[in-house]
C-alpha positions as CSV (number, residue, x, y, z in Angstrom):
1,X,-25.3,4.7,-25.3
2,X,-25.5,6.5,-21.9
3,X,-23.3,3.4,-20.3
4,X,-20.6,4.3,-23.4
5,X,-20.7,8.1,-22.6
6,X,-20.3,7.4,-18.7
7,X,-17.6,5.4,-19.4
8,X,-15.9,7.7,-21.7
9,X,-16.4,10.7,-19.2
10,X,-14.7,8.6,-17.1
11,X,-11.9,8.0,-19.4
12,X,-11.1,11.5,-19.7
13,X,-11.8,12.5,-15.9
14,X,-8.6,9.7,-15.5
15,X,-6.0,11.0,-18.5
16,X,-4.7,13.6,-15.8
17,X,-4.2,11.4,-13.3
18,X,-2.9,8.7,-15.3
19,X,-0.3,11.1,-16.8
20,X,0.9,12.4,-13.8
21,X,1.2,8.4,-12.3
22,X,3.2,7.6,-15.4
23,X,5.8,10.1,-13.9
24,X,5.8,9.0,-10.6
25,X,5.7,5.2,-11.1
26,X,8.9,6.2,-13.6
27,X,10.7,6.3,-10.7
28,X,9.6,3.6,-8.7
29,X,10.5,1.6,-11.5
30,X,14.4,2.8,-11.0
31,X,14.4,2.6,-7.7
32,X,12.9,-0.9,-8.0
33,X,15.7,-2.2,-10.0
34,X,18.3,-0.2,-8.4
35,X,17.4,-2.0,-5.1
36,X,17.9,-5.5,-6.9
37,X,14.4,-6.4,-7.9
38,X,14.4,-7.7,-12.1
39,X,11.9,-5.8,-14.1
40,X,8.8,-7.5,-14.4
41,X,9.0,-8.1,-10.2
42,X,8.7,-4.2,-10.2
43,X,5.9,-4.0,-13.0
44,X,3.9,-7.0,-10.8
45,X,4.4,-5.0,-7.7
46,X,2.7,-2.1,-9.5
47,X,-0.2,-3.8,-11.1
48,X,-1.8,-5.7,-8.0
49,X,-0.9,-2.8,-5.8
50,X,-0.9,0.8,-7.1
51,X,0.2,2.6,-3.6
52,X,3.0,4.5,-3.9
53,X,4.0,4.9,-0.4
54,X,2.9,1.4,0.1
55,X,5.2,0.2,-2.4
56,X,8.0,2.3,-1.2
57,X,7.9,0.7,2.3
58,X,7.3,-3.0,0.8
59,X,10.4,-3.0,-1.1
60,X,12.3,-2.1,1.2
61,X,11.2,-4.8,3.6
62,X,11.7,-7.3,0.8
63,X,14.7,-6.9,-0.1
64,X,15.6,-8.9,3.8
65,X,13.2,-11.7,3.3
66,X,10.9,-13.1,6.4
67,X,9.8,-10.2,7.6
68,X,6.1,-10.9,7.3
69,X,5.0,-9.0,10.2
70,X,6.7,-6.1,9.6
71,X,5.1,-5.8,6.2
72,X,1.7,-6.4,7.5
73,X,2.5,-3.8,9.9
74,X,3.6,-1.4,7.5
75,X,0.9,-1.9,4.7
76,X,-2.2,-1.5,7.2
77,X,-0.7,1.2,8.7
78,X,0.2,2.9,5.0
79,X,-2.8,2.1,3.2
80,X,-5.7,1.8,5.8
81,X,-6.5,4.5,4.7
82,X,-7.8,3.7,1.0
83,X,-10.5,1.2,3.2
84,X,-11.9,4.3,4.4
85,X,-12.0,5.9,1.2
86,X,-13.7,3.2,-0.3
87,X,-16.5,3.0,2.2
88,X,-17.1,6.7,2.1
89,X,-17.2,6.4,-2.3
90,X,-20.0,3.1,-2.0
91,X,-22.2,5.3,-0.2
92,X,-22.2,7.4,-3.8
93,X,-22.3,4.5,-6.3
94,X,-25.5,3.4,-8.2
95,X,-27.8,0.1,-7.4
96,X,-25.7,-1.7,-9.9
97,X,-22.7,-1.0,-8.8
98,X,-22.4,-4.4,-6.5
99,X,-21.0,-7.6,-6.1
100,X,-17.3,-7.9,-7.6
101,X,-17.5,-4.2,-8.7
102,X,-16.9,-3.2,-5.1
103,X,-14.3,-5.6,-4.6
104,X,-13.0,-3.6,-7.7
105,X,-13.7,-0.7,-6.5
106,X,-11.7,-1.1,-3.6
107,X,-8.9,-2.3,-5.6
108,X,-8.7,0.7,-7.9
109,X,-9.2,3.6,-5.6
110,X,-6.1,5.6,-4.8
111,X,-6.6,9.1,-3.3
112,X,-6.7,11.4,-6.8
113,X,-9.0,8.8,-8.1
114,X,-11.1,9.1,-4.7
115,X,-11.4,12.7,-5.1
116,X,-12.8,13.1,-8.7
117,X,-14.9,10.3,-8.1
118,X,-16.2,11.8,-4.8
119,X,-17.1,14.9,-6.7
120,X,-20.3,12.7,-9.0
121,X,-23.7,12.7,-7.2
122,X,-23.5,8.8,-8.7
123,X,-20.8,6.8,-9.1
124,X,-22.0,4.2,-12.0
125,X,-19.9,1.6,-12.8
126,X,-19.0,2.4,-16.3
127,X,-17.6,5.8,-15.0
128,X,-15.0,4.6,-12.3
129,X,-13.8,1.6,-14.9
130,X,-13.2,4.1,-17.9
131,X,-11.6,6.7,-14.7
132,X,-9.6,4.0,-13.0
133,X,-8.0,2.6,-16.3
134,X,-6.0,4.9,-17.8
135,X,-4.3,5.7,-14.0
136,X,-3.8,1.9,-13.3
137,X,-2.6,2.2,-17.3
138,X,-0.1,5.2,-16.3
139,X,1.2,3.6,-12.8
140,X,2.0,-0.1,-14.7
141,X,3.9,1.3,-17.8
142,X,5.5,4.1,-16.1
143,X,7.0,1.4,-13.5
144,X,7.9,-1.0,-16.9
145,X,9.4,2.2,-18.7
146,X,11.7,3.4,-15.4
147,X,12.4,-0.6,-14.7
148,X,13.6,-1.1,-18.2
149,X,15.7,2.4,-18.2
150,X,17.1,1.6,-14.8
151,X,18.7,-1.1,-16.3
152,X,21.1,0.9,-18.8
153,X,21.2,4.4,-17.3
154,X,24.6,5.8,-15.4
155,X,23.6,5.3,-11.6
156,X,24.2,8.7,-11.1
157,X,21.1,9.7,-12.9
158,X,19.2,6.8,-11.6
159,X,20.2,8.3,-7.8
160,X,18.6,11.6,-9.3
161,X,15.4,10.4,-11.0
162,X,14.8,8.2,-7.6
163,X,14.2,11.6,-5.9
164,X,11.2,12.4,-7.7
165,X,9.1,10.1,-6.3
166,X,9.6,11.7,-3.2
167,X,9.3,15.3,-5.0
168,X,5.8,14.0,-5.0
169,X,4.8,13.5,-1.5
170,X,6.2,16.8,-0.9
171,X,4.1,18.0,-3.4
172,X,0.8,17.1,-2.4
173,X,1.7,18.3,1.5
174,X,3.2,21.2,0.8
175,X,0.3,23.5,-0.6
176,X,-1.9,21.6,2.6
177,X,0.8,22.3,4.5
178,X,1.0,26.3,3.8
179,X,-3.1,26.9,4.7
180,X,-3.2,25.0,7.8
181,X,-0.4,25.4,11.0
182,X,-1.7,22.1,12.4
183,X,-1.0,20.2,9.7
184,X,2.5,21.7,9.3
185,X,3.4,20.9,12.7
186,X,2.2,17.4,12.3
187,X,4.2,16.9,9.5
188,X,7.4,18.5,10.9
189,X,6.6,16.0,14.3
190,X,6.3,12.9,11.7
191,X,10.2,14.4,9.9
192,X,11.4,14.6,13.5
193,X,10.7,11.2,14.9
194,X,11.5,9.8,11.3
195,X,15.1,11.5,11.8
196,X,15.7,10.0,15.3
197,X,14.5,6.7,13.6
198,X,17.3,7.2,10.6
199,X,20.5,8.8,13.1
200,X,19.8,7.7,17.0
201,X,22.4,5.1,17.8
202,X,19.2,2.0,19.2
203,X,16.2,3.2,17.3
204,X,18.5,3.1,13.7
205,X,19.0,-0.5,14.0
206,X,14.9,-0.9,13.6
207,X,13.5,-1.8,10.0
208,X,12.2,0.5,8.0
209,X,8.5,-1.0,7.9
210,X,8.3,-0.8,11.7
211,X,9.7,2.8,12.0
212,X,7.3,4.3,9.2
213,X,4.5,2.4,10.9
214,X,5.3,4.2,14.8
215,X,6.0,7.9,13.0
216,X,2.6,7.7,11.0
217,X,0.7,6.6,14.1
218,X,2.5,9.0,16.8
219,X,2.0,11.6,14.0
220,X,-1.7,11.2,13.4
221,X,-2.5,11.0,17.2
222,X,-0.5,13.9,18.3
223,X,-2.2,16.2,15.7
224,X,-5.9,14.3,17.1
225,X,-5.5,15.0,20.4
226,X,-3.4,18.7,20.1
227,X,-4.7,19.8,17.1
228,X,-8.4,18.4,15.9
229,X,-10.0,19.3,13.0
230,X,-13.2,21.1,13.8
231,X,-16.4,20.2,11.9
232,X,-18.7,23.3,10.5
233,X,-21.5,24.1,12.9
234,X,-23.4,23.5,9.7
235,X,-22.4,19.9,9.3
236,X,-23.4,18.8,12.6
């Protein structure tokens, strides 16, 4: 009974995440298809993946085959950061959470699913498989639902709908963004560089994998060095 309760606690600590995923995966789906890839190639992507940014960046390094060290490159630099996540969350999870439910764990965890889960004094594994299943849930059939639209919808609303997914990331840095000047200006370096990337007449002709990769790294260690995050005095 109480391994039935945690897991449907879990269930309904993941409906608001998996609902907004289903949105945002909508639109990966049409971009997905609108860059050549067939349906189910989209919905696979999603289902042994679930990073959006990561996801972003690998399809457009896959639609130029060979590029294998680009998208290494690329998808350590993008989602190293989940590793870190998952480290931090095992320190919170219960003696039976072990074995192949870490290598689950690690699988599952995106960052809204890092920060409910972050919030239990003990992650059991009944809760984060009911809170991670209805968000992998949303991501897969919103990518299925957008892939199968893509395919009979004018492109000029498919050119529309792909913008969402980048309404997104602007939403979750945006209200960060507005508290903190340091993170603003980080984010305004990473735009810059990523514009010299996109227009300057040498650095344009780089992929996309690599140039994502140098803007997130220059970024991050611009605001570490110039702008550090200071711990509380309480916090050691």
């Amino acid at each position: 009974m109480k391994i039935k309760n945690s897991f449907l606690r879990g269930l309904k600590s993941g409906v608001p995440i998996g609902l907004g995923y289903l949105s945002v995966s909508f639109s990966f789906g049409i971009m997905a298809v609108s860059m050549g890839f067939h349906w189910w190639q989209a919905v696979i992507i999603s289902m042994v993946t679930v990073t959006s940014a990561g996801q972003l960046a690998g399809i457009g390094i896959m639609v130029n085959p060979g590029q294998y060290i680009e998208m290494l490159i690329s998808q350590l630099t993008v989602n190293v950061r989940y590793s870190f996540m998952a480290i931090s969350l095992s320190q919170k999870t219960d003696s039976k959470f072990k074995g192949i439910y870490r290598w689950l764990l690690g699988f599952f965890i995106t960052d809204e699913i890092f920060a409910v889960a972050s919030n239990e004094e003990s992650v059991s594994r009944s809760f984060f498989t009911g809170l991670s299943l209805i968000p992998w849930l949303g991501w897969t059939m919103g990518t299925l639902t957008g892939a199968l639209l893509g395919n009979i919808l004018p492109d000029e609303l498919m050119s529309a709908l792909c913008i969402a997914i980048y309404g997104m990331f602007v939403a979750i840095i945006a209200p960060k963004a507005k508290k903190s000047l340091s993170l603003l200006i980080v984010v305004v370096i990473a735009l810059a560089m990523s514009c010299i990337f996109y227009y300057a007449p040498v650095l344009k002709e780089i992929s996309s994998g690599i140039s994502i990769s140098v803007c997130a790294i220059l970024a991050a260690l611009i605001g570490a060095i110039f702008f550090p995050v200071k711990e509380d005095a309480d916090n050691g």
